[in-house]
ROZA-279409 format. One record per atom (N, C-alpha, C): chain; residue in three letters; x, y, z negated. Coordinates in nm, 2 decimals, padded with zeros to 4 digits. Layout:
  unit  code      px      py      pz
     A   Ala       X       Y       Z
...
! end
This chain:
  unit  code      px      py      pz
     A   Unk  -00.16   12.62  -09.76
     A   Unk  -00.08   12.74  -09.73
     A   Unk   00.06   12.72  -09.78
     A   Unk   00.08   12.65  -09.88
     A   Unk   00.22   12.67  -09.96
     A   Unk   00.29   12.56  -09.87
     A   Unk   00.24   12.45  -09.86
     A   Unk   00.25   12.35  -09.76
     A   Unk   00.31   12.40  -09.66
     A   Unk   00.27   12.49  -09.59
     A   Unk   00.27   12.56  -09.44
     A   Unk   00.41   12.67  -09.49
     A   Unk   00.41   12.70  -09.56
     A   Unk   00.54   12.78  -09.61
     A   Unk   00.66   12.70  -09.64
     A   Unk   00.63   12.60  -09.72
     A   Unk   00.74   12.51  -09.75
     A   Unk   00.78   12.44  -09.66
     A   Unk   00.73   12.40  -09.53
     A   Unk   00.75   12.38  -09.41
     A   Unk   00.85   12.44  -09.33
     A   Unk   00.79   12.61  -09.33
     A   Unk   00.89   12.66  -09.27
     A   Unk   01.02   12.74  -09.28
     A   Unk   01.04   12.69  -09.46
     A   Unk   01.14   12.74  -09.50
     A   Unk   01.21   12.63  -09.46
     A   Unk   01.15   12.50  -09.46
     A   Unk   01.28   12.38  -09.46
     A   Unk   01.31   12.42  -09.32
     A   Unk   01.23   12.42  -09.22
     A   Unk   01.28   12.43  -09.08
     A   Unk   01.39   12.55  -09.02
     A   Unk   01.35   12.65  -09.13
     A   Unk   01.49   12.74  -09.08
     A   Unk   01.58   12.75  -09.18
     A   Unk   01.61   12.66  -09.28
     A   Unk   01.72   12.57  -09.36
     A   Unk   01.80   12.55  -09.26
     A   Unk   01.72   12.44  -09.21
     A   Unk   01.79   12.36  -09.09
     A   Unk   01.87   12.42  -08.99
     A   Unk   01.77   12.51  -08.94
     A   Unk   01.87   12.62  -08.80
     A   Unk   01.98   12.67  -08.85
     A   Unk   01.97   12.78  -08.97
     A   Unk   02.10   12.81  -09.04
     A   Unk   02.23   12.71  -09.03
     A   Unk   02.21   12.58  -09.09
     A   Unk   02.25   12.54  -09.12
     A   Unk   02.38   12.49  -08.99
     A   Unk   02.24   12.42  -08.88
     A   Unk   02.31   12.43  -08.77
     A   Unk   02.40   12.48  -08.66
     A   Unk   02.34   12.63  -08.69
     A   Unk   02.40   12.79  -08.63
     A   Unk   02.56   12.77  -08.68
     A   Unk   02.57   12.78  -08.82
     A   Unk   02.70   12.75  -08.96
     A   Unk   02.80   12.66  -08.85
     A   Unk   02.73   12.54  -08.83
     A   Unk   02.83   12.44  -08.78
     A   Unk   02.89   12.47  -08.63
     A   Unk   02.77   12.51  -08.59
     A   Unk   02.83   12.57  -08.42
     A   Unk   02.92   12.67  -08.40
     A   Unk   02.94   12.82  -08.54
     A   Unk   03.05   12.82  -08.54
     A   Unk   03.20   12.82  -08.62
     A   Unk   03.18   12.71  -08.71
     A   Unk   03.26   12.67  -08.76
     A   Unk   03.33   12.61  -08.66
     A   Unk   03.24   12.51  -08.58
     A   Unk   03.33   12.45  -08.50
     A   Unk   03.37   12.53  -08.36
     A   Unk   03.33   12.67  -08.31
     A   Unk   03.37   12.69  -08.24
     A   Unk   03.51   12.80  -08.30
     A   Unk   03.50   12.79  -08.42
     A   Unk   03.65   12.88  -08.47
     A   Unk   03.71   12.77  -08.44
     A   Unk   03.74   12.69  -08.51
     A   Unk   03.78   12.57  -08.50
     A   Unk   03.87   12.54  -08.38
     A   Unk   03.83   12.54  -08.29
     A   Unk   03.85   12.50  -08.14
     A   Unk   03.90   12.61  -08.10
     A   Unk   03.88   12.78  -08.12
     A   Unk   03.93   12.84  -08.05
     A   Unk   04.10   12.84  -08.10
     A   Unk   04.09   12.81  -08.24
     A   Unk   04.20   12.85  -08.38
     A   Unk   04.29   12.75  -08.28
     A   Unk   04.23   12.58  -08.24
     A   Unk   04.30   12.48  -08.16
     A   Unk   04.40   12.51  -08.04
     A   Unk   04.30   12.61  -07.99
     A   Unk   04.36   12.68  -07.83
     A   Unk   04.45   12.75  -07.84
     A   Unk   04.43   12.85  -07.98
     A   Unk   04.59   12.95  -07.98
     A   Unk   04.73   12.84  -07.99
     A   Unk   04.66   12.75  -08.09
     A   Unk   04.79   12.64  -08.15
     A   Unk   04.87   12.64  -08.02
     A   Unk   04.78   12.57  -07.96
     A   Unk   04.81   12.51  -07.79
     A   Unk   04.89   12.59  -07.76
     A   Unk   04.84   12.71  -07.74
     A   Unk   04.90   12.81  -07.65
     A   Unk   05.04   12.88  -07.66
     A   Unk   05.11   12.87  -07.81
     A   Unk   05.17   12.94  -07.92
     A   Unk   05.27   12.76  -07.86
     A   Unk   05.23   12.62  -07.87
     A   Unk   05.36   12.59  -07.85
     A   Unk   05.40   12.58  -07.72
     A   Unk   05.32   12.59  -07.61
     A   Unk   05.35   12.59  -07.46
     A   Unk   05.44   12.73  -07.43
     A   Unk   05.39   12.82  -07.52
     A   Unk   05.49   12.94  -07.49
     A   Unk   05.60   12.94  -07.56
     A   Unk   05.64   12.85  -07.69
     A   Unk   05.79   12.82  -07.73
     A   Unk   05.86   12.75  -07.63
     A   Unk   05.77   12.67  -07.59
     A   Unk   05.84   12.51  -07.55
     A   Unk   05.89   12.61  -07.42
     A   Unk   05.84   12.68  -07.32
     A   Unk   05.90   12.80  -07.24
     A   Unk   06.03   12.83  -07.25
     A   Unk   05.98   12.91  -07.39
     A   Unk   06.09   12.95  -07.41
     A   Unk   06.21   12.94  -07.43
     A   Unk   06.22   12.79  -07.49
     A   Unk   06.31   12.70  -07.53
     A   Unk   06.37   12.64  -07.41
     A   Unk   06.28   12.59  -07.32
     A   Unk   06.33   12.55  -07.19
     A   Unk   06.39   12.66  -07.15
     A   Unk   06.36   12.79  -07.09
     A   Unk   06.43   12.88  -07.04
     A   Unk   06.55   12.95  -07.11
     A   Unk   06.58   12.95  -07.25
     A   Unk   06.73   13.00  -07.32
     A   Unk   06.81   12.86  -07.29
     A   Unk   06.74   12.74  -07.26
     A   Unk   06.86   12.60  -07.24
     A   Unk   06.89   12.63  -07.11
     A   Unk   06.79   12.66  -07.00
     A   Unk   06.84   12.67  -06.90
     A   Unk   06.91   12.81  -06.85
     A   Unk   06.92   12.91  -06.95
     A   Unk   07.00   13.04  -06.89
     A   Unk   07.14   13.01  -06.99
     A   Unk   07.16   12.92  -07.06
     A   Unk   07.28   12.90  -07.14
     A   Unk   07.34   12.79  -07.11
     A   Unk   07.31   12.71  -07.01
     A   Unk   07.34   12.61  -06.89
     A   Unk   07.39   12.70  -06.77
     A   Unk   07.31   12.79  -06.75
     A   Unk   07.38   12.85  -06.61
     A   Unk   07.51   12.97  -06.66
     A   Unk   07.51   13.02  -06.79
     A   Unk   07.61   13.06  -06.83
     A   Unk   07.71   13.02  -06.84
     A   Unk   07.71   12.85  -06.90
     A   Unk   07.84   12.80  -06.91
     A   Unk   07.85   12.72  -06.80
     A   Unk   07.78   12.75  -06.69
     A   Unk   07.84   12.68  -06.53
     A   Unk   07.92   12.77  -06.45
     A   Unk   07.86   12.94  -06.51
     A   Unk   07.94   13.01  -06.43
     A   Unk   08.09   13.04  -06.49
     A   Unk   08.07   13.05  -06.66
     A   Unk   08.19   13.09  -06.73
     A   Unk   08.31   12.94  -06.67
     A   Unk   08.29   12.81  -06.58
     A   Unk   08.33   12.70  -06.61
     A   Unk   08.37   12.73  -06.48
     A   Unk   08.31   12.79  -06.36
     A   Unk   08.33   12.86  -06.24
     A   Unk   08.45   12.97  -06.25
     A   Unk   08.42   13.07  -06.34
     A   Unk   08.56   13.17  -06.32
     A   Unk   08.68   13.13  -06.38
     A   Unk   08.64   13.02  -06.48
     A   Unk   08.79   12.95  -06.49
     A   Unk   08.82   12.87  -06.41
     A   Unk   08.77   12.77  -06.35
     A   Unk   08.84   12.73  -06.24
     A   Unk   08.90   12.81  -06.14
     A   Unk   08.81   12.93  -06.10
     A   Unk   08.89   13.01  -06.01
     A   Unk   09.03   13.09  -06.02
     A   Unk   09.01   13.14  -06.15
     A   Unk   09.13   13.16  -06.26
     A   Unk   09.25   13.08  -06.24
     A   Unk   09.19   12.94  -06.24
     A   Unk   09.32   12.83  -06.22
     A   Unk   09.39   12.81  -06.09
     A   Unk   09.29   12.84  -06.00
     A   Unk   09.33   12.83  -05.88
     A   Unk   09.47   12.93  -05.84
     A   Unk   09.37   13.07  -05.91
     A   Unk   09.47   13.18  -05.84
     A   Unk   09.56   13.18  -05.92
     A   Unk   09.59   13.12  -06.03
     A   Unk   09.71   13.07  -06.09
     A   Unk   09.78   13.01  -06.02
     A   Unk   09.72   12.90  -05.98
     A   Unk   09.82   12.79  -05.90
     A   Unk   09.88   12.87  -05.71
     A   Unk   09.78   12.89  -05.72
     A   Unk   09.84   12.96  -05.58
     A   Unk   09.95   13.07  -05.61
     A   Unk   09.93   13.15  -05.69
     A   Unk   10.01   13.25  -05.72
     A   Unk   10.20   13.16  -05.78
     A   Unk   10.17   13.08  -05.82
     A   Unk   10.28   13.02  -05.89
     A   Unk   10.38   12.92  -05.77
     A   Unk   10.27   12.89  -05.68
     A   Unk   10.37   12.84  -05.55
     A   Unk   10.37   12.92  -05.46
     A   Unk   10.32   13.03  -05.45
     A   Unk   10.39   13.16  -05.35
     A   Unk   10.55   13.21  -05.43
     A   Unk   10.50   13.19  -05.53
     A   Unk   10.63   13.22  -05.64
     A   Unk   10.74   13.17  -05.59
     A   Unk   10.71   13.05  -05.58
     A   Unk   10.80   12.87  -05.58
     A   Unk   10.88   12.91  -05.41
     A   Unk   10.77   12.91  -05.32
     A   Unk   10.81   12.95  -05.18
     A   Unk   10.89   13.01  -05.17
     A   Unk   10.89   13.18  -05.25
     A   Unk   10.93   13.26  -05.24
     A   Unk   11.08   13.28  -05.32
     A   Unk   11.10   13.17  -05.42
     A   Unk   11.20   13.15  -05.45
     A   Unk   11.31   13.07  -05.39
     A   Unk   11.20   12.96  -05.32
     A   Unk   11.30   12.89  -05.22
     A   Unk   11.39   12.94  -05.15
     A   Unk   11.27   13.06  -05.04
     A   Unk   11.35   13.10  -04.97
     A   Unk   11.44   13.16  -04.97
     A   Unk   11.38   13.23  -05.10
     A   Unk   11.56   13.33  -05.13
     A   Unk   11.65   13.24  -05.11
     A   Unk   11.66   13.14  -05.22
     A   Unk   11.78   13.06  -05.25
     A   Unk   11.81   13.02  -05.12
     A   Unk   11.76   12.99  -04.99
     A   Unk   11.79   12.88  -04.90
     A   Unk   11.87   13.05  -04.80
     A   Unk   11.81   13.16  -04.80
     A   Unk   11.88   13.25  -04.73
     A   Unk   12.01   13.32  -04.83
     A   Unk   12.06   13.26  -04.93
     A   Unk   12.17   13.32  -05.04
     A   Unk   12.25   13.21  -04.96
     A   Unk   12.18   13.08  -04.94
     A   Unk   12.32   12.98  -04.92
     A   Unk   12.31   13.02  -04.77
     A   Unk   12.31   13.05  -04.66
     A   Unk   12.35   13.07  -04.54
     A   Unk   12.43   13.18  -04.49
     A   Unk   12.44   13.21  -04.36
     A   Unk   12.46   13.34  -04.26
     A   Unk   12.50   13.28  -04.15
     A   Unk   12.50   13.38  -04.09
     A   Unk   12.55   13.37  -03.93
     A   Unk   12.67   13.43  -03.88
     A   Unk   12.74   13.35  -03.78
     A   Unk   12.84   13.48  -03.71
     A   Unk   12.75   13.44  -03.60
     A   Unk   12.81   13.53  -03.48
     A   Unk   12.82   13.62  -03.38
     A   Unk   12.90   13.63  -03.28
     A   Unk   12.94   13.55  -03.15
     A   Unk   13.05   13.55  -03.06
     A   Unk   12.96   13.54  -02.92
     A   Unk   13.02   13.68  -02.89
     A   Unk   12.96   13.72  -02.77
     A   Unk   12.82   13.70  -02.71
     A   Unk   12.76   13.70  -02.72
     A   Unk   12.63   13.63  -02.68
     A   Unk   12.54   13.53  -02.73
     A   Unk   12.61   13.46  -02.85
     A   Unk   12.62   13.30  -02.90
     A   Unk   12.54   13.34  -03.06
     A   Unk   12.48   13.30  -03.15
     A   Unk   12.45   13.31  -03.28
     A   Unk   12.49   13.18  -03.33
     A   Unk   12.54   13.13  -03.43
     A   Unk   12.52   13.07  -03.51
     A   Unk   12.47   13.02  -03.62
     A   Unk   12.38   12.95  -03.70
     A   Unk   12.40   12.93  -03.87
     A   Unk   12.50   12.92  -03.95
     A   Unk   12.49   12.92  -04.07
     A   Unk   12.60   12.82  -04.11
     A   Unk   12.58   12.81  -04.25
     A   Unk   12.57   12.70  -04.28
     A   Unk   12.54   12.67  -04.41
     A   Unk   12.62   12.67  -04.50
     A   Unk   12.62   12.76  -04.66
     A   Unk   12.73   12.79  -04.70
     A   Unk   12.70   12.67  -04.83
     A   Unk   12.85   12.66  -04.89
     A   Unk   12.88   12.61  -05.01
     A   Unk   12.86   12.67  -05.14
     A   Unk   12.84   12.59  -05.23
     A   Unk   12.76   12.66  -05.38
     A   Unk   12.95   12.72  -05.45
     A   Unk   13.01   12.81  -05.42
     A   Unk   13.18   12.84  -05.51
     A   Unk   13.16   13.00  -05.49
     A   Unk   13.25   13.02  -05.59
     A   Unk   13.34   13.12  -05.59
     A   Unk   13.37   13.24  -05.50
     A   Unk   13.43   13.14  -05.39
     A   Unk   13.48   13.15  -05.27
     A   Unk   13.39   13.25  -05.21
     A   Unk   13.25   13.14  -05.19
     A   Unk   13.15   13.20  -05.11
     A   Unk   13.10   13.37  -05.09
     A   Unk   13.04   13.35  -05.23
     A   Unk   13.00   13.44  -05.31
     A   Unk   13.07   13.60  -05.27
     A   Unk   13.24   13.60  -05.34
     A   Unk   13.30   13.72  -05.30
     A   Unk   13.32   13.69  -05.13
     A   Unk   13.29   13.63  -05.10
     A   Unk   13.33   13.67  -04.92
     A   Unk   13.16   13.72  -04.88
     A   Unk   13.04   13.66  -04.93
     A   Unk   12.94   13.69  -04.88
     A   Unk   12.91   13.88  -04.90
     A   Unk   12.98   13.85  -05.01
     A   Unk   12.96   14.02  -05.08
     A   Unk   13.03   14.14  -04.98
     A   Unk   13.09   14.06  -04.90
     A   Unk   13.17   14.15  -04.85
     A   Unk   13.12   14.19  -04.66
     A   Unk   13.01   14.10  -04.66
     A   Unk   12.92   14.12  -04.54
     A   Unk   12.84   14.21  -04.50
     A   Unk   12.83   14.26  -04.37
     A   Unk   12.88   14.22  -04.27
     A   Unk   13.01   14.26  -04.26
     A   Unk   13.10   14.19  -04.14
     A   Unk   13.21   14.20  -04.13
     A   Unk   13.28   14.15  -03.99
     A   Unk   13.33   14.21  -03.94
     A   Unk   13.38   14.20  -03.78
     A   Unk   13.56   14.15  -03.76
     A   Unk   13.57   14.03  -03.73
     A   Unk   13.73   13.99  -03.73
     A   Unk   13.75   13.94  -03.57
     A   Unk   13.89   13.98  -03.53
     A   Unk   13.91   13.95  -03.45
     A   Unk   14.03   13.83  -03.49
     A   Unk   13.96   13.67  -03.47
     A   Unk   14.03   13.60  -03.48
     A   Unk   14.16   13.53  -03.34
     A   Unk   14.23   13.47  -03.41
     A   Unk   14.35   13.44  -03.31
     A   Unk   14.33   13.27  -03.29
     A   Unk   14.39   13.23  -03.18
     A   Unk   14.39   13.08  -03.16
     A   Unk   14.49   13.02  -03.20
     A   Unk   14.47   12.87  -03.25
     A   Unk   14.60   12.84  -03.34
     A   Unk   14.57   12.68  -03.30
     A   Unk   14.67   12.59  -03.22
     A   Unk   14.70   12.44  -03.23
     A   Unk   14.57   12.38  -03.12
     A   Unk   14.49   12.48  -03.09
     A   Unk   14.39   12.43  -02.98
     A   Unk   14.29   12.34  -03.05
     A   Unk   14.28   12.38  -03.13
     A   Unk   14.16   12.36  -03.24
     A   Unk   14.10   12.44  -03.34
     A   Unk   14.12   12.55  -03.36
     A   Unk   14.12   12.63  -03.43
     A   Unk   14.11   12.80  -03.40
     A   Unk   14.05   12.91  -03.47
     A   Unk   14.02   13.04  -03.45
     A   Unk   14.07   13.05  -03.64
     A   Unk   14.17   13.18  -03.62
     A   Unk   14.18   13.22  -03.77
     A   Unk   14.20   13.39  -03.76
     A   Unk   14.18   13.41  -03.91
     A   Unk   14.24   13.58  -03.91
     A   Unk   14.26   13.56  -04.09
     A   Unk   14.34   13.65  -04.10
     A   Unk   14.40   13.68  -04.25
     A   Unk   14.35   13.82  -04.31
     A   Unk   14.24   13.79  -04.38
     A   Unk   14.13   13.90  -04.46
     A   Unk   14.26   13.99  -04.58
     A   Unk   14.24   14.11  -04.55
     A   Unk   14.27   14.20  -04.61
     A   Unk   14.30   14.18  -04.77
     A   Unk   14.22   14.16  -04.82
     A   Unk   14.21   14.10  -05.00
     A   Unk   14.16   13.93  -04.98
     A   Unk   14.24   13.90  -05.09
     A   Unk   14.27   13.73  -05.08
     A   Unk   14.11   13.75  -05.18
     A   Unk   14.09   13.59  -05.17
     A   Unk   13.92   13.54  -05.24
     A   Unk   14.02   13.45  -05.31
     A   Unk   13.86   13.37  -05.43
     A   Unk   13.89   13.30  -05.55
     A   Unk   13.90   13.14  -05.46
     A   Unk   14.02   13.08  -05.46
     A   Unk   14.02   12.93  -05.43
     A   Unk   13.95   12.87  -05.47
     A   Unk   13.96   12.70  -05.41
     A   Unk   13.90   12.56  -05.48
     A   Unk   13.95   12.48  -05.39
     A   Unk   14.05   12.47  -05.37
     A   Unk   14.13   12.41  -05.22
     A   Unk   14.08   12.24  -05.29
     A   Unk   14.08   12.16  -05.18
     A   Unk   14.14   12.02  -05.22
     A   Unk   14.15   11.96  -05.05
     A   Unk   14.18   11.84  -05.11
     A   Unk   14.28   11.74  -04.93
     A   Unk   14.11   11.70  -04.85
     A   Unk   14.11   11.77  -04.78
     A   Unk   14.00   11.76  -04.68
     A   Unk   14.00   11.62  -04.60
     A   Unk   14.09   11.58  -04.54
     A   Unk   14.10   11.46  -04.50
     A   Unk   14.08   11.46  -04.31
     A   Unk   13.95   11.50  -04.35
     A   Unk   13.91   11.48  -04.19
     A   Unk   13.83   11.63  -04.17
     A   Unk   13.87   11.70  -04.06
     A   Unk   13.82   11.83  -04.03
     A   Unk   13.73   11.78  -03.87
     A   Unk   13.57   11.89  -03.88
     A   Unk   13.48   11.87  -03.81
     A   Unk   13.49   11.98  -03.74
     A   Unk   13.44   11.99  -03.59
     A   Unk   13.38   12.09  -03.53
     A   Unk   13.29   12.18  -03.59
     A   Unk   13.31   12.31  -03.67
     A   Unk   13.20   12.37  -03.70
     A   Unk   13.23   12.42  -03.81
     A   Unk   13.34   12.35  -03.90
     A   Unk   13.41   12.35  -04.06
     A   Unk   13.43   12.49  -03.99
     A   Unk   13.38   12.59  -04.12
     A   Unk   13.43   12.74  -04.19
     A   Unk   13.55   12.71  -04.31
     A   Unk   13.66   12.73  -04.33
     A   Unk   13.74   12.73  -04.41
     A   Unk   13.83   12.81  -04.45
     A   Unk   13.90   12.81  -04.62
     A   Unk   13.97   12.91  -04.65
     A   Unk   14.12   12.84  -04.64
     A   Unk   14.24   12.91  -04.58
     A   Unk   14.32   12.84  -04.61
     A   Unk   14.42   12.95  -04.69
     A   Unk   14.47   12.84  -04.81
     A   Unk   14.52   12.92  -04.91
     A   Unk   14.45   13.04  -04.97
     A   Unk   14.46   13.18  -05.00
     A   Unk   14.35   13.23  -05.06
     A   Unk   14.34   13.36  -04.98
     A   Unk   14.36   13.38  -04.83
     A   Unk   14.31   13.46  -04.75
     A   Unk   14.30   13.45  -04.63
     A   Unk   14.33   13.31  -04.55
     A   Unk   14.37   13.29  -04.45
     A   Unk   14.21   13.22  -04.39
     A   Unk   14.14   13.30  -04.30
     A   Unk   13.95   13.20  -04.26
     A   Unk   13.99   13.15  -04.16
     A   Unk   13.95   13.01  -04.15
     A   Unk   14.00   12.96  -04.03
     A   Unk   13.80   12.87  -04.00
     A   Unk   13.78   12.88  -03.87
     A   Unk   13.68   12.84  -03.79
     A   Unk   13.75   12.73  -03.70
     A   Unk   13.69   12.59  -03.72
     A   Unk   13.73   12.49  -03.67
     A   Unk   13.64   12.46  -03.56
     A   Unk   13.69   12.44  -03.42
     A   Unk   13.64   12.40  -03.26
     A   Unk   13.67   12.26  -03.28
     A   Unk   13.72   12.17  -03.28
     A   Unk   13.76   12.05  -03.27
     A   Unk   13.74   11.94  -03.42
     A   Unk   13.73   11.81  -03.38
     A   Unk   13.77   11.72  -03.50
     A   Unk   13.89   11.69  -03.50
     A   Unk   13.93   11.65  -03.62
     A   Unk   14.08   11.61  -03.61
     A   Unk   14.10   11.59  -03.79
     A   Unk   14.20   11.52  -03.76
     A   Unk   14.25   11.46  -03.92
     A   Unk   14.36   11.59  -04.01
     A   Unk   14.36   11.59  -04.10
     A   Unk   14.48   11.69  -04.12
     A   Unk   14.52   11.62  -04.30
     A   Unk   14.65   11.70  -04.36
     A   Unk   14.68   11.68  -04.47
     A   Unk   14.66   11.76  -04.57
     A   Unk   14.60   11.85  -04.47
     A   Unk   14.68   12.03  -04.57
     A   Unk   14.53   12.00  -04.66
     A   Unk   14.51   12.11  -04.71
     A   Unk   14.40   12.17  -04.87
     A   Unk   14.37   12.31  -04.79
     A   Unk   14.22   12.27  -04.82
     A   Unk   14.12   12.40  -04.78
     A   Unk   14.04   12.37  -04.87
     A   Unk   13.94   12.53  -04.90
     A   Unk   13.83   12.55  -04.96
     A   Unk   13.75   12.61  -04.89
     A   Unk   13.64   12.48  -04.91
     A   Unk   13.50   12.45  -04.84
     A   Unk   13.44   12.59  -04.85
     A   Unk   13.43   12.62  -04.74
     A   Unk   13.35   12.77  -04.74
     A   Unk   13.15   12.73  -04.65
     A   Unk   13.15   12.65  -04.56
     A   Unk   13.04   12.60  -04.48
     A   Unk   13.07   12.58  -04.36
     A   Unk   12.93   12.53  -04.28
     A   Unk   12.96   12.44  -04.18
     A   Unk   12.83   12.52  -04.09
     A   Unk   12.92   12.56  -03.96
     A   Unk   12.78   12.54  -03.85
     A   Unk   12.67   12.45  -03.82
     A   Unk   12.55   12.47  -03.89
     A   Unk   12.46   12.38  -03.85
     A   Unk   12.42   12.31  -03.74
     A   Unk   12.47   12.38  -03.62
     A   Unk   12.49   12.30  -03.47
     A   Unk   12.57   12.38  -03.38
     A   Unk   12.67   12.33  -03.42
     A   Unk   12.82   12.35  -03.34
     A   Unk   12.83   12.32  -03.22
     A   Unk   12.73   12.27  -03.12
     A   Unk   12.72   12.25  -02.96
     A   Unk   12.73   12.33  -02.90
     A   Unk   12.86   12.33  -02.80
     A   Unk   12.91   12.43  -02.76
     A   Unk   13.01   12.56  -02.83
     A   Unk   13.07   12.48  -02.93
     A   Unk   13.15   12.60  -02.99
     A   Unk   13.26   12.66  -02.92
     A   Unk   13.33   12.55  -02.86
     A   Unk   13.43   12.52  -02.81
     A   Unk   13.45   12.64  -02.72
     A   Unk   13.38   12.60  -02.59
     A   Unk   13.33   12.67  -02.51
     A   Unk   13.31   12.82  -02.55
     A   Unk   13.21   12.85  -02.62
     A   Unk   13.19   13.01  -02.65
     A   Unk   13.31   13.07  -02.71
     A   Unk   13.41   13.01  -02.75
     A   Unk   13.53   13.07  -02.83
     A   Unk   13.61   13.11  -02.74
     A   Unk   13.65   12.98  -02.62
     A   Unk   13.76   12.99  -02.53
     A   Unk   13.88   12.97  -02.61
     A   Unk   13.99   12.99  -02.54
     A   Unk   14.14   12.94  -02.52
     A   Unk   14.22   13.11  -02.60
     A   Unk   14.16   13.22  -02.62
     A   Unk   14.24   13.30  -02.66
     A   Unk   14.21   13.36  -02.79
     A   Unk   14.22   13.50  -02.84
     A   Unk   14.14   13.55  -02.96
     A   Unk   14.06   13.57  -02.93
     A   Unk   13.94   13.64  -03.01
     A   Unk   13.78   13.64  -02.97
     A   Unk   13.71   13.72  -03.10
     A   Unk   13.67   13.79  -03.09
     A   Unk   13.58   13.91  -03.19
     A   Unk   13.48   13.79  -03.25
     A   Unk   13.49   13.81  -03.40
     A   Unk   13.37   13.71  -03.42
     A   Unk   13.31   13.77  -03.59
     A   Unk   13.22   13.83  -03.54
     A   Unk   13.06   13.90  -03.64
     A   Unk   12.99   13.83  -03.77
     A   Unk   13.05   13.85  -03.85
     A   Unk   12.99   13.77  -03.99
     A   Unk   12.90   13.82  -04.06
     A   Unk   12.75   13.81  -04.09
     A   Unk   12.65   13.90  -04.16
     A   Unk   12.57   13.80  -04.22
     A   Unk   12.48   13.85  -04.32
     A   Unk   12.41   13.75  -04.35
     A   Unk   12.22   13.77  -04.27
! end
């Protein structure tokens, strides 16, 4: 009988014992699985703040470039816009009957107070069969020097009120100040004729 008892104490020793291990090891394993799970959801995480702090500094790297752009565009509209001024300060046109002109002016003095004083309507006179002049009311600031050789198209001051518009080439001695030149004097001749002629200065 005691035999038979001591028996069956040892055999459910045993079970206990083994119950104990089954779940030790199943804490064990589950304790394993949170681990697991706990760095899969950092390593996430970690991947996903690299990759939203990547697409941050692609976009912040994006509006500055565009920044730059509209800088640069903005700075040659500027540039254009300064040209053109400058390129329409140095010109103007006259005006004879039907006819336009350009005429590209000189960087003086000269220029300047005669531009200021535009538009302006002269009836010039014929002079030596090369030439249209009229003698402006208030004299301008000189810069005479020996011209040498006069062109078809030469705008000039002679002495300090006298505008003379040159039809013909021809050599001379006298001193004028460069006032500008028709940029295509074809046909000047012609449009002027042989007598006086109303001729329209504006810019």
């Amino acid at each position: 009988m005691k035999r038979n008892m001591l028996g069956a104490s040892l055999i459910l020793l045993l079970l206990l014992t083994g119950c104990g291990d089954v779940q030790h090891k199943s804490a064990a394993q589950t304790a394993g699985a949170t681990v697991t799970e706990m760095t899969v959801t950092e390593s996430a995480v970690t991947d996903k703040t690299a990759s939203d702090t990547s697409i941050r500094k692609e976009s912040e790297t994006g509006r500055a470039q565009t920044k730059a752009l509209d800088e640069t565009s903005e700075q040659l509209q500027s540039e254009n816009s300064s040209t053109q001024k400058a390129e329409q300060e140095m010109t103007m046109e006259i005006s004879i009957g039907d006819k336009t002109y350009a005429v590209r002016l000189e960087d003086n003095e000269t220029v300047k107070e005669l531009t200021a004083r535009l538009p302006m309507e002269l009836t010039m006179e014929e002079l030596h069969g090369n030439e249209k002049y009229n003698y402006l009311p208030e004299a301008l600031p000189t810069a005479a020097e020996a011209i040498g050789t006069i062109h078809a198209g030469d705008l000039m001051l002679f002495g300090s009120g006298c505008l003379v518009l040159f039809y013909e080439d021809f050599e001379t001695t006298y001193s004028y100040t460069r006032i500008g030149r028709l940029e295509n004097p074809s046909g000047l001749s012609e449009t002027l004729g042989s007598g006086s002629v109303i001729v329209t200065f504006e810019r």
